[in-house]
GUFINU-876577 format. One record per residue (C-alpha): x, y, z; residue in one letter. Coordinates in steps of 0.25 Angstrom, whole numbers, plus 2048, in hexadecimal, padded with zeros to 3 digits. Layout:
BEGIN
XYZA ...
END
This chain:
BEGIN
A64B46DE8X A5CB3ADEBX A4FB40DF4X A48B33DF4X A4CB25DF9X A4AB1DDECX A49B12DF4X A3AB16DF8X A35B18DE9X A29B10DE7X A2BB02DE0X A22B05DD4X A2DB12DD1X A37B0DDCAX A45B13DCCX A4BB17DC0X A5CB1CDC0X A62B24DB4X A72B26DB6X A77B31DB0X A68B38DAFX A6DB45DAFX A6BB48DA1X A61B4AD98X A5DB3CD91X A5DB36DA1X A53B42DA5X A4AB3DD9AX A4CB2FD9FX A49B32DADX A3FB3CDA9X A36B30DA3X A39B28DAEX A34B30DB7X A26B33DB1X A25B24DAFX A26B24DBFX A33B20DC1X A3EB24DCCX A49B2ADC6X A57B2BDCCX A60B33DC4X A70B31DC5X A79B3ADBFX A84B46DC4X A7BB50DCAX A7FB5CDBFX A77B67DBBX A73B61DAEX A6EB53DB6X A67B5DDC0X A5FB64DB7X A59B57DB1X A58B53DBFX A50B5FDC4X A46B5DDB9X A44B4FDBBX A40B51DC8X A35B59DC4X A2FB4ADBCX A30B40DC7X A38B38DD2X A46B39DCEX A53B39DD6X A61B3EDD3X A6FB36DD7X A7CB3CDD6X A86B32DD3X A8DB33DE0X A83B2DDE5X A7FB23DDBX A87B16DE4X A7EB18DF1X A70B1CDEAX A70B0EDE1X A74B09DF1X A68B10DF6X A5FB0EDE9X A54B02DEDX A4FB02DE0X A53B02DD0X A48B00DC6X A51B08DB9X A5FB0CDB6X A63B14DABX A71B16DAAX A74B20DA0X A83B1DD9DX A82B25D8EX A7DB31D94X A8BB30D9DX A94B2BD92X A8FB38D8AX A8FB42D92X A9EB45D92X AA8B43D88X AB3B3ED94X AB4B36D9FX ABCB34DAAX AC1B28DB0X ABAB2CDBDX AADB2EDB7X AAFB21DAFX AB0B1ADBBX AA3B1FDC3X A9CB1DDB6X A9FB0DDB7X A9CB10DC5X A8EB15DC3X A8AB0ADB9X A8FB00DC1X A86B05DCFX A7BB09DC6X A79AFADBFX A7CAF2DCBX A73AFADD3X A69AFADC8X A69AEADC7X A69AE8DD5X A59AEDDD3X A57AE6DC7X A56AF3DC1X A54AF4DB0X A61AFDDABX A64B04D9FX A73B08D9DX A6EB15D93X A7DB17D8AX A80B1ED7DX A7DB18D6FX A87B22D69X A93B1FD74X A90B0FD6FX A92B12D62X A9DB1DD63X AA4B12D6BX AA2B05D61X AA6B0FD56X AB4B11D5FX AB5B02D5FX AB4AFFD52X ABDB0CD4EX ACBB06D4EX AD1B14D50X AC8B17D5DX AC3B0AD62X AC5B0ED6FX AC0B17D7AX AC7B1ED86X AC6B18D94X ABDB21D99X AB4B28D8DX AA4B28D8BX AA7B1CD82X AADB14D8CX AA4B17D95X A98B12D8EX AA0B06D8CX AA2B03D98X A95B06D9EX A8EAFBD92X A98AF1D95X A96AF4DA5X A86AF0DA1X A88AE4D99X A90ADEDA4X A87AE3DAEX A7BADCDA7X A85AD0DA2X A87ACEDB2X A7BAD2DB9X A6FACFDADX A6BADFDB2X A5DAE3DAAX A67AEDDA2X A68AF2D95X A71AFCD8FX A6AB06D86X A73B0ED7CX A6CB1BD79X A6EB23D6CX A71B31D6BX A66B38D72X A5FB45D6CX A51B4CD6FX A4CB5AD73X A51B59D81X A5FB55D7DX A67B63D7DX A75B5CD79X A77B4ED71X A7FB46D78X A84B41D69X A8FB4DD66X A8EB4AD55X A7FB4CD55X A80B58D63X A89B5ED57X A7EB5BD4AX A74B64D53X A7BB6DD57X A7FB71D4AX A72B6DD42X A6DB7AD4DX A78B84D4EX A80B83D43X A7EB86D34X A83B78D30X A84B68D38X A92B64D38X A94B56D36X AA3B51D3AX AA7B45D2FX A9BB3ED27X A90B40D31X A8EB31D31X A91B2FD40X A84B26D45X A7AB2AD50X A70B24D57X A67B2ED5DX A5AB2DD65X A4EB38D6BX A4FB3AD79X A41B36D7CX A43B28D73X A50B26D7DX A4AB27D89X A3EB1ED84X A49B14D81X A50B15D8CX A44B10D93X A3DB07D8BX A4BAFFD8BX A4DB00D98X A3FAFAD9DX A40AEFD93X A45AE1D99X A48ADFD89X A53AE8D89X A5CAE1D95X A6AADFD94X A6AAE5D85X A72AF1D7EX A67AFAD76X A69B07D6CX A5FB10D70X A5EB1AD66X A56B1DD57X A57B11D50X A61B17D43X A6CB1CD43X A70B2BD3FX A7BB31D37X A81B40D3CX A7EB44D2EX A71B3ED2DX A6DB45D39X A74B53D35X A6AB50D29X A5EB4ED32X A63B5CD36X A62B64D2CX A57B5FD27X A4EB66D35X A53B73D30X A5DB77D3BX A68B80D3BX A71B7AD34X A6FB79D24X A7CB6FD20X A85B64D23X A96B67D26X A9CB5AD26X AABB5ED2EX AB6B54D2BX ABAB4CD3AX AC6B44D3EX AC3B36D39X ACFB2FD41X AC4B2DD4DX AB8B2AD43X AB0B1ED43X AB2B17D35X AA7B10D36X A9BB10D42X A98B02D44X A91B02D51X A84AF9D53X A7AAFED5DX A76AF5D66X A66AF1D63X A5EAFCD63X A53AFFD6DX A47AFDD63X A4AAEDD64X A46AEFD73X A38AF8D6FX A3DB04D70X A38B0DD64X A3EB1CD60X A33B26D60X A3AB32D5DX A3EB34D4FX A4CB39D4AX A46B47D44X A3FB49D52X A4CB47D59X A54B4FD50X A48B5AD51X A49B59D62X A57B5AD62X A5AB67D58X A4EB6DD60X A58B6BD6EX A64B71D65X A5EB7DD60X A58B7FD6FX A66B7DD75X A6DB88D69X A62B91D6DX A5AB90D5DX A4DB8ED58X A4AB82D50X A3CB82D49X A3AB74D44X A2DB78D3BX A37B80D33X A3CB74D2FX A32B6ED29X A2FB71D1BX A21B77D18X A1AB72D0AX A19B7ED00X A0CB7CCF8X A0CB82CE9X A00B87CE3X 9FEB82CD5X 9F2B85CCAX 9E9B79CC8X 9EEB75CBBX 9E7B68CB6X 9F1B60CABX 9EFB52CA3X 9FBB4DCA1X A00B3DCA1X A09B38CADX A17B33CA9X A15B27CA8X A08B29CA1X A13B32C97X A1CB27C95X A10B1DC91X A0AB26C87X A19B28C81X A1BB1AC7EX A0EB17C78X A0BB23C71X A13B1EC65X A08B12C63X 9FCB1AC64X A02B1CC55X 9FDB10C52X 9F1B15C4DX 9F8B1BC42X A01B13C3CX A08B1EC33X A0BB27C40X A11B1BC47X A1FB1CC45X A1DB2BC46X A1AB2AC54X A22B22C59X A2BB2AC61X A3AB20C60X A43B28C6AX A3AB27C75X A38B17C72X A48B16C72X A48B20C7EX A3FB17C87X A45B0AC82X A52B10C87X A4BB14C93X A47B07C94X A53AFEC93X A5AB08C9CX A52B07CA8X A52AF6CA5X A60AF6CA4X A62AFECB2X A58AF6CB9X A5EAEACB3X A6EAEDCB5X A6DAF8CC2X A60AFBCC7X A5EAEDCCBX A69AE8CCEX A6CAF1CD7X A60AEFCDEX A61AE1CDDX A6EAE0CE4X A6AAE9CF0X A5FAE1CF3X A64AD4CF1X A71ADACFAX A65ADED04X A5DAD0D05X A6CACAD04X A71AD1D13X A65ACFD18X A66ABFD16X A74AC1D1AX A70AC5D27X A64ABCD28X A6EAB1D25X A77AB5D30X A6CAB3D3BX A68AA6D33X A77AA0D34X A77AA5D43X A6AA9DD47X A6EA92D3BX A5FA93D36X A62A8BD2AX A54A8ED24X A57A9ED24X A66A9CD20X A60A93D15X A57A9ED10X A62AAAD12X A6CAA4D0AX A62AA3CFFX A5EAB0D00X A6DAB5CFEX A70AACCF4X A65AB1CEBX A66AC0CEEX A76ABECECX A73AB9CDCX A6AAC5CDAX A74ACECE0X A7FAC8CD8X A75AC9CCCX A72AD8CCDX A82ADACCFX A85AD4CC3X A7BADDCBBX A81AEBCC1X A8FAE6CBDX A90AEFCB1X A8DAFACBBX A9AAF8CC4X AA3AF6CB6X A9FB03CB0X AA1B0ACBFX AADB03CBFX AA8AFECCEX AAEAEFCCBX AB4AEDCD9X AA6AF1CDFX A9EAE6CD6X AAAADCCDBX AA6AE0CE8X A97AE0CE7X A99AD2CDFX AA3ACCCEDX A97ACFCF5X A8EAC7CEDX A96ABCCECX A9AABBCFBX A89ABCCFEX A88AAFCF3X A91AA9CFCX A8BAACD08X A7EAA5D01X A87A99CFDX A8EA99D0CX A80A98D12X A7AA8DD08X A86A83D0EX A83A89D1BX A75A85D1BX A77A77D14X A84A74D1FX A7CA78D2BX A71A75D2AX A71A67D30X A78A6FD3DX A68A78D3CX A61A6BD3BX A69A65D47X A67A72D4FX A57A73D49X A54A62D4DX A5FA62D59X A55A5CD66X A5CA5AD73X A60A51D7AX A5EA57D88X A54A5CD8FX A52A65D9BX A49A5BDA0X A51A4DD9EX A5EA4AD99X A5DA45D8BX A4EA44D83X A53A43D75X A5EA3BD70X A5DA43D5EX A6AA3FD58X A6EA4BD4EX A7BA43D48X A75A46D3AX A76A54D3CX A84A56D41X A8AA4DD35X A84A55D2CX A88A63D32X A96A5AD31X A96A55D23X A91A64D1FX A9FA6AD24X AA3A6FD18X A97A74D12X A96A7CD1DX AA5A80D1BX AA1A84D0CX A95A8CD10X AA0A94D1DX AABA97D11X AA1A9CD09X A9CAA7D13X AAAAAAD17X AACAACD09X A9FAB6D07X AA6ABDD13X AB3ABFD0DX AADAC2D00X AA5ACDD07X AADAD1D11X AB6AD4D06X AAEADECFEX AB5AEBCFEX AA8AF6D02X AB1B02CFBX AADAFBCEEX A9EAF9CEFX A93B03CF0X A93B0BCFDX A84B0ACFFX A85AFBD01X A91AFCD09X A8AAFCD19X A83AEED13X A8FAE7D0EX A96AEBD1BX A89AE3D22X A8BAD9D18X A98AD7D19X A96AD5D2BX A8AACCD28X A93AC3D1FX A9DAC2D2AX A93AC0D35X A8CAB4D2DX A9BAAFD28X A9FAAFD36X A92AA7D3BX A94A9DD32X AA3A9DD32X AA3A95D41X A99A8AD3BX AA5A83D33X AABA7FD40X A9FA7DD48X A9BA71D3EX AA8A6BD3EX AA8A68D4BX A97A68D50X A95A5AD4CX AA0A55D54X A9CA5DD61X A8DA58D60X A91A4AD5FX A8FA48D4FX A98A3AD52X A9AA36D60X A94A3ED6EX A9DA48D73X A9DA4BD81X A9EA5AD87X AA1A60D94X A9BA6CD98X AA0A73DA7X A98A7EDADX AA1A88DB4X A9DA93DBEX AA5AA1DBCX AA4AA6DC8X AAFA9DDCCX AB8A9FDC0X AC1A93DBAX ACAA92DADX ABDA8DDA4X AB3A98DAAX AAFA92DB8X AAFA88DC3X AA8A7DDBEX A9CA79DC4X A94A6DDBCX A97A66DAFX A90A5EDA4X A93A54D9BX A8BA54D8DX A8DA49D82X A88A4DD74X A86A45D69X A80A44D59X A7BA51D5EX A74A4FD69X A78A4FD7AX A76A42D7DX A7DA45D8DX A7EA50D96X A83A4EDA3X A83A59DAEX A8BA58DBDX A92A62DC6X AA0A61DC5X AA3A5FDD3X A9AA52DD2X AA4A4DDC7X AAEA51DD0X AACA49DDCX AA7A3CDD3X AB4A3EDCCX ABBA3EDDBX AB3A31DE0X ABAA2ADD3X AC7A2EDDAX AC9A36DCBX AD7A3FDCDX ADCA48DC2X AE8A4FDBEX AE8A5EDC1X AEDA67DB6X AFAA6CDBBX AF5A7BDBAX AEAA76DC5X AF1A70DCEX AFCA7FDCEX AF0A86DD1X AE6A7EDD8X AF1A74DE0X AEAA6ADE7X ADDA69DE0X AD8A5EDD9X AD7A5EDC9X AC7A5BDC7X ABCA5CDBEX AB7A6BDC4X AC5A70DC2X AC5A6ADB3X AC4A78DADX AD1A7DDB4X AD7A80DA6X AD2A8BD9FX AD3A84D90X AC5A7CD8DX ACCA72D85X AD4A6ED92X AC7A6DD99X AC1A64D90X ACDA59D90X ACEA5CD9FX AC0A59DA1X ABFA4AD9AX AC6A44DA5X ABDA47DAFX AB1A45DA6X AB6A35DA3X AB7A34DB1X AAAA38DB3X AA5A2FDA8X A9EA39DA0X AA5A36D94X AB4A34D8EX AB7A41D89X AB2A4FD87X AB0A57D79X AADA63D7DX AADA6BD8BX AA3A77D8BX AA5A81D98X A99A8BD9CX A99A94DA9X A8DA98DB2X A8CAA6DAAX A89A9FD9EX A7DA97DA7X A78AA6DADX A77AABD9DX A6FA9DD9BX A66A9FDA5X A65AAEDA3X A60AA9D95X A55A9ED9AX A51AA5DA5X A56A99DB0X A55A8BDB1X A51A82DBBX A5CA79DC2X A57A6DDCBX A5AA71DDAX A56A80DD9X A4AA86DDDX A4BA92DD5X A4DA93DC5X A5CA96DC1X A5FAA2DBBX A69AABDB6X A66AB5DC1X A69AA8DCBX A73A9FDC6X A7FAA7DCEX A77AA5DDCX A74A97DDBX A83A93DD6X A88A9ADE3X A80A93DEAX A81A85DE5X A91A84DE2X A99A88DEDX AA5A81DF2X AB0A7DDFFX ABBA7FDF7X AC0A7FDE8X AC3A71DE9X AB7A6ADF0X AABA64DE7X AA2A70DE5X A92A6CDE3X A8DA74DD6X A80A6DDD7X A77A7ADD2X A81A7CDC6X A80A6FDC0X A73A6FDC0X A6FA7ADB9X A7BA77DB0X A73A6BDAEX A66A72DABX A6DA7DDA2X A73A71D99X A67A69D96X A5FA78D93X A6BA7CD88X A6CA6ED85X A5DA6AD83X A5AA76D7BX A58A76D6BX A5DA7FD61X A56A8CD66X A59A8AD75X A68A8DD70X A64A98D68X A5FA9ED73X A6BA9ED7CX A76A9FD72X A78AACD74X A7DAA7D82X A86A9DD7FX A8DAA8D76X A8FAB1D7FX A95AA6D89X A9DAA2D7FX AA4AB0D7CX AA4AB3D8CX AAAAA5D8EX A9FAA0D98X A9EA94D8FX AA7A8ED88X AACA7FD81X AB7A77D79X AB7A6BD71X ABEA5FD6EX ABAA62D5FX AC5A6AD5AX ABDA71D50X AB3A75D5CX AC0A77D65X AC3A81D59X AB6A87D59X AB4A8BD68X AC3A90D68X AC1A98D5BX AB5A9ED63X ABCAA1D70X AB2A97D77X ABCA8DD7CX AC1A95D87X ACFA91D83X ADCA96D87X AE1A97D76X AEEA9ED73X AE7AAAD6DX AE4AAFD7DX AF4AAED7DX AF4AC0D7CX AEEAC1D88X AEEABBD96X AE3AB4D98X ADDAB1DA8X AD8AA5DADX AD2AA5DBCX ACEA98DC4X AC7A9CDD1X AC8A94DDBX AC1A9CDE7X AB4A92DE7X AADA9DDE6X AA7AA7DDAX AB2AB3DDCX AB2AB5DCDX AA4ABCDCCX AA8AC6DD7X AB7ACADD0X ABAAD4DC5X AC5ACFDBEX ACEADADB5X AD9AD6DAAX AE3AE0DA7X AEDADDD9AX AF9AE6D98X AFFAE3D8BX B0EAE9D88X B12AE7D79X B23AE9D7BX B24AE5D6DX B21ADDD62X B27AD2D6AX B24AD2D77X B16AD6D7FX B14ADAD90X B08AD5D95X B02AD8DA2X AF6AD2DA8X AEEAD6DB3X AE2ACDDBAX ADAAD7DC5X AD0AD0DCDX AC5AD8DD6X ABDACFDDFX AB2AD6DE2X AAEACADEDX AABACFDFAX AAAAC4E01X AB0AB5E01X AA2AAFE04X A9FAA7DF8X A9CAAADECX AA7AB6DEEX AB3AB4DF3X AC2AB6DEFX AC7AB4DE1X AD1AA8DE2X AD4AA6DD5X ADFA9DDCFX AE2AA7DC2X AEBAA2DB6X AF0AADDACX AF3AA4D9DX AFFAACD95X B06AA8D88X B0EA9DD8DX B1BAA6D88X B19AB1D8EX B22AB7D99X B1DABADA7X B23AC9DACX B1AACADBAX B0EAC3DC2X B09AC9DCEX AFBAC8DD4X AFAAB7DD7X AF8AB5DE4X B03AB5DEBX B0BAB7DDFX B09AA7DDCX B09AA3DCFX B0BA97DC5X B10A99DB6X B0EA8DDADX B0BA88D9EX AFCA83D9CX AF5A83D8DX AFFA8AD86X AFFA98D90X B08A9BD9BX AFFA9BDA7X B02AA3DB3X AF8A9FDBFX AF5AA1DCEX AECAA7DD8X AE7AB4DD7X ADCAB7DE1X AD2AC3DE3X ACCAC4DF2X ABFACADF5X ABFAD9DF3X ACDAD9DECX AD3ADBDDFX AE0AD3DDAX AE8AD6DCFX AF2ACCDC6X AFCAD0DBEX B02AC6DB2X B0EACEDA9X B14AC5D9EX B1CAC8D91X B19AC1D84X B25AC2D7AX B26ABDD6CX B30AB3D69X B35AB1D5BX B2DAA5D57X B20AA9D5DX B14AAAD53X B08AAED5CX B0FAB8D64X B02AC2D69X B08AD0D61X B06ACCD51X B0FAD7D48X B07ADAD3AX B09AE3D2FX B0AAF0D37X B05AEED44X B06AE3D50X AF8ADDD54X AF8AD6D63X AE9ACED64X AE5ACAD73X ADAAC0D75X AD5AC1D85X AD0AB4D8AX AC6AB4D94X AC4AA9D9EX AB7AA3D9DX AAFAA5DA8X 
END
């Protein structure tokens, strides 16, 4: 179908492609593209609904057609990308079913379409269903249809967002995903949206809408011509890279609320039938979030709801065949003749007044006096009177009292939680105030509409409204102690200059000794102010929502979430200030070690390690830091004639080689690291012992400099970026062998120069890559341990330790070592496959599969084979039923950590894929306690906690 060779199209045309643009939103998508001058290519299934859009588009501009059968070798031919829209929600809803076949050209066609796309540095927008989100987060949260089938629209979608978000994650791809509501618009013959297709249908045909259950499933809708302005103004905004945006009207809608818009425009229908529906596969509760919507990136909805609604039932009644006239509907102003009558009369108020005062005007005539004076209108006002003081006093504003006061309260609340988060002691200071005072008129206004609950008989509602109250005082009274315990940690955070500097190695020796004893010596304040708010949670949480009014209940259930969220920030604080002043040196220097490892080259900790630093802390402030490669160390460390005892699992696997400082990371647990690590340390006389051992990886570098924008590292001619780094570490850290001295000279410096940029910054230069250390935390490209126990606890308790506990005992857990000198590990997919047989309440079958694809097609460096030395941890009782897929069927089983271990070879050539089966059998003995299947009341529950390797 392609007449032109797009290869030829003029530089200043942009190419645009829409996948799956045979429908109708695409053809107002390409439409638009085209009279903005673009080249639009078109691929879809050439059918005769995609043809008729196509002829007609045809007819505006340069656009081309591509079947799918020929989508691999045009993107091949294709010299040129400038726009992809790939409309996955167009595809997930256009059939109820899909095949496994279909399924798996889908992938297929997302995956040639992005990689061809990036390879042109094209901007792309992955268009998907807002409705199939929601439907599929409502699944999740549903216990009795959390999941969907294998091959569904659902899934689908799923896969087609995660795909995306890897894709970017990997690449850093100028994508966005772009979630669209339900569209709906003249042009739009059938909503895609089968609840509301039916709300039309009927509000047109049918003399009432029939709504199945209560009519209040949510939808989020949008006019085809605010879609298609969307879609673009997201897509050409830089703003919008790598994000997840709702595009669609800004409020939600009800299906009754709608069916009322409905009737309202005078259509066929005149009622509302509500049919009873099976509610063993309804949604108890939607609690989907949207992702942000697209007015946070200047994207504004021009099209109102009524004018939508009007479009659409207008494209019904076409379809049926009817005539709708919309002027009908609006209702004409009748006008009442009336005689001119002209009539003095006082106003009621003016009634009132004269009523009153009519009595005194008697005054003038003492003898009528008492004669005019009308007694049961005096008594009948002064009841009047008293009445409406007493309501005002004991129910009117009360009542209005307390729903303010519980306003202004959650709105503190939630103020407060971004206070605590930023510890910005100043607004925290004037938050809690703020709560405090509103809670004592709440509590006051409470107590005056108490006689209301007692003659209702609505005690247990007062006892709950009066548990809320007092779990908010304590809330105030937990942030008071908060505020007084933490604030010499804010003032320590607020005064803190460092010691290092980009430029020279030390410019300010501050002390902040001060600080840390007093964030020491305010322990247990700060314990007080943390049970205080666990307390407010559990008095909270606790409130029974039957027994309150139902109009507050939404709030209190956003109440009771942002208690737990600010009871769960503060709730780690009690541990970080036991052991803080310790780590920071609050009475002697405590010395760190800090090894960068390189991923590409997996090892047990995350990587080969390439460079290391040394970094002495005391009273608060760095007072060393000390940076080498670790093959420096290595060979000073052999001219001492240094020799050190292998571990015996080293020597099994790696025979002849030397135990040394590179090699230190062998074992997977970081607590063996550190104590393995002080020997060589003390021999290199950087300090007698270690208190800490932090590990980071080269993706963790890419995310910082990703964040800066580069850096400059002396010996390179060009800035370092994120878009770089891999290059130059090819380049700068290839070896002879695996056991030779490897120079990692480009490494080390710009660990060098990344340490003293995080370590030179103030408060605010943390704040700004926090978010990154976070997220290398939970994907385990940084991790640490301490000898402080109570820190030891706290990295463990958080997963940030990398060690192998006992709670990874369910599962198998993986440990690779490559040993290929080379970076196999970023051209292999690697697959895990558990089988888990329960025989009984006794006994459990595993069976474990490792399958590796190297997709390395050549052995020139940085490809090559896999050689990977692979070590499979299983509960340390567990018998062995089968192993096969070592090479050479070589294996060793031994004890290490409290696991049985079974290592050996398992290595993937070039082009190849391998596969390693492990089967064991757990059985539970009669004086086990922590056998993996727990029996309760009425059922069994198995937990498995995965562990991944680091890395």
């Amino acid at each position: 179908m392609i007449k032109q060779d797009l290869s030829k199209i003029k530089g200043q045309t942009p190419i645009s492609i829409i996948v799956h643009g045979g429908n109708y939103t695409s053809f107002l998508l390409a439409k638009t593209l085209l009279e903005q001058g673009s080249h639009v290519v078109i691929i879809d299934k050439y059918t005769n609904s995609s043809k008729q859009y196509f002829t007609q588009l045809k007819k505006t501009g340069k656009v081309s057609f591509i079947d799918f059968k020929g989508l691999k070798s045009f993107y091949e031919k294709i010299a040129r990308i400038d726009y992809l829209y790939y409309m996955l929600g167009e595809r997930a809803q256009g059939e109820d079913k899909i095949d496994s076949k279909s399924f798996l050209s889908e992938t297929d066609y997302l995956n040639s379409s992005l990689n061809a796309a990036n390879k042109y540095k094209a901007k792309i927008s992955l268009i998907t269903s807002l409705r199939l989100n929601r439907e599929l987060s409502n699944r999740v949260n549903n216990q009795k249809g959390g999941k969907t089938k294998p091959y569904s629209p659902l899934e689908l979608q799923r896969y087609g967002e995660n795909y995306a978000a890897e894709f970017v994650d990997k690449t850093k791809a100028n994508l966005r995903i772009i979630r669209l509501g339900t569209v709906i618009g003249k042009g739009v013959n059938e909503i895609k949206d089968k609840a509301l297709h039916n709300l039309f249908v009927d509000s047109t045909q049918k003399h009432q809408i029939e709504i199945a259950g209560e009519g209040l499933e949510l939808h989020n809708i949008i006019h085809e011509s605010d879609a298609i302005y969307g879609i673009l103004k997201l897509t050409f905004s830089d703003d919008t890279k790598g994000e997840v945006v709702s595009l669609c009207n800004k409020n939600d809608y009800t299906t009754l609320s709608l069916a009322y818009k409905l009737l309202e425009l005078d259509v066929e229908a005149k009622a509302i039938k509500f049919v009873e529906i099976d509610t063993s596969s309804a949604v108890l509760q939607d609690l989907y979030v949207p992702a942000p919507n697209a007015q946070q990136f200047g994207w504004k909805q021009n099209i109102s709801l009524e004018e939508s609604i009007v479009d659409q039932i207008q494209a019904y009644y076409e379809r049926s065949d009817k005539k709708w006239e919309i002027d009908k509907t609006k209702t004409s102003r009748k006008y009442i003749s009336q005689d001119n009558i002209s009539n003095i009369s006082k106003t009621k108020l003016g009634a009132f007044v004269y009523s009153i005062l009519s009595p005194f005007k008697a005054i003038t005539h003492p003898d009528k006096l008492f004669q005019s004076i009308n007694y049961s209108k005096i008594f009948k006002y002064l009841f009047l009177f008293v009445t409406t003081f007493l309501l005002i006093y004991f129910l009117i504003g009360p009542i209005i009292g307390i729903s303010l006061g519980g306003l202004l309260i959650y709105n503190k609340g939630t103020s407060l939680e971004n206070s605590v988060n930023n510890l910005d002691f100043e607004q925290i200071q004037k938050d809690s105030e703020n709560i405090s005072t509103n809670i004592e008129r709440v509590e006051s206004n409470l107590n005056r509409i108490y006689w209301l609950f007692k003659i209702t008989n609505q005690k247990d509602t007062y006892k709950n409204l009066d548990q809320i109250v007092q779990g908010t005082k304590y809330v105030g009274e937990g942030t008071q102690d908060l505020i007084t315990s933490l604030r010499p940690l804010g003032e320590y955070l607020k005064d803190f200059e460092p010691s290092i500097s980009t430029n020279e190695d030390t410019t300010n020796i501050k002390e902040y000794s001060e600080y840390l004893r007093a964030i020491d010596e305010n322990r247990y304040v700060l314990r007080e102010g943390i049970y205080k708010i666990s307390l407010a949670q559990n008095l909270i949480t606790s409130v029974d929502t039957k027994n309150i009014p139902q109009i507050i209940t939404d709030f209190l259930l956003e109440y009771k979430d942002l208690v737990t969220q600010i009871n769960n920030t503060v709730k780690p604080l009690e541990k970080v200030a036991q052991f803080l002043p310790d780590v920071l040196g609050v009475d002697r220097r405590q010395r760190y070690l800090v090894i960068l490892q390189d991923n590409g080259e997996i090892r047990s900790t995350g990587g080969w390690i390439s460079s290391y630093a040394v970094i002495a802390i005391e009273a608060g402030q760095i007072r060393e830091m000390f940076v080498d490669d670790i093959y420096s160390a290595q060979a000073t460390l052999a001219l001492q004639g240094k020799v050190y005892n292998s571990p015996n699992s080293l020597v099994r696997a790696l025979k002849d080689t030397r135990y040394s400082f590179p090699l230190v990371n062998w074992n997977p647990n970081l607590d063996n690291v550190l104590l393995s690590s002080e020997m060589f340390i003390y021999d290199l006389d950087k300090g007698n012992s270690l208190d800490g051992v932090i590990a980071i990886d080269t993706v963790f570098l890419q995310q910082l400099l990703e964040k800066w924008g580069g850096v400059e590292v002396p010996g390179e001619s060009e800035l370092i970026t994120s878009e770089n780094l891999y290059s130059k570490i090819y380049e700068s850290s290839q070896g002879e062998s695996s056991n030779d001295i490897r120079k990692s000279t480009f490494l080390t410096d710009l660990f060098d120069v990344v340490l003293k940029k995080i370590l030179s910054s103030k408060i605010d230069g943390y704040k700004e890559v926090f978010g990154i250390f976070s997220k290398a935390l939970d994907e385990k490209h940084m991790s640490f341990t301490f000898k402080n126990s109570t820190a030891r606890g706290f990295a463990d308790d958080n997963g940030w330790d990398a060690n192998l506990d006992s709670k990874y005992s369910s599962a198998p857990i993986n440990i690779d070592w490559n040993w290929g000198l080379n970076k196999a590990n970023f051209y292999i997919k690697k697959n895990h496959t558990l089988g888990i047989d329960i025989k009984d309440e006794n006994t459990i079958d595993y069976r474990y599969q490792i399958g590796i694809q190297n997709d390395s097609n050549t052995t020139v460096y940085p490809q090559g084979e896999y050689i990977n030395y692979l070590r499979v941890y299983i509960p340390y009782n567990a018998k062995i039923t089968g192993i096969k897929g070592f090479v050479d069927n070589q294996y060793e089983i031994s004890e290490e950590d409290g696991f049985k271990v079974i290592g050996g070879w398992f290595n993937t050539p070039i082009n190849d894929t391998k596969v390693l089966e492990i089967k064991y059998r757990l059985t539970k003995s009669s004086d086990s306690t922590s056998f993996t299947l727990v029996k309760n009341d009425t059922h069994y529950e198995m937990d498995i906690d995965i562990y991944k390797q680091p890395g």
